[in-house]
C-alpha angles and dihedrals in degrees: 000000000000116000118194113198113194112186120183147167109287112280138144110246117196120235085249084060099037093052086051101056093043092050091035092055093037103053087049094049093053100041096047096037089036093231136144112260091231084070098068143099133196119188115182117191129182119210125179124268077242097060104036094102107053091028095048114356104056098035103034104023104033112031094031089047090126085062099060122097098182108032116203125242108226122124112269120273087051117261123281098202143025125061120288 
């Protein structure tokens, strides 16, 4: 505990981007849940533009609304186009 899951639109990260997300989440996560870094987990997932709607809008943004705590500010259905 805890697991962090980022899912975004397809894109390549670099090794350089992919260490600093990692390091950047995680140093957050431990310092504000007071936890040891070995105890926790980052899982990244891309999912077409095409898909974002029924695989992550609907199911994680609309009906678990109660559970953000930052809510994005895209016009509903999710966006087709543009980078995210």
């Amino acid at each position: 505990m805890p697991h962090l899951s980022v899912k975004h639109w397809p894109r390549t990260f670099t090794d350089a981007e992919k260490a600093d997300l990692v390091a950047s989440l995680t140093e957050t996560v431990t310092r504000v849940f007071g936890c040891d870094e070995g105890s926790v987990s980052i899982a990244v997932e891309s999912v077409d533009r095409q898909e974002w709607t029924e695989r992550v809008h609907r199911p994680e943004l609309e009906e678990r609304a109660d559970l953000l705590w930052k809510k994005p500010n895209y016009p509903k259905p999710a966006p087709s186009g543009g980078t995210a």
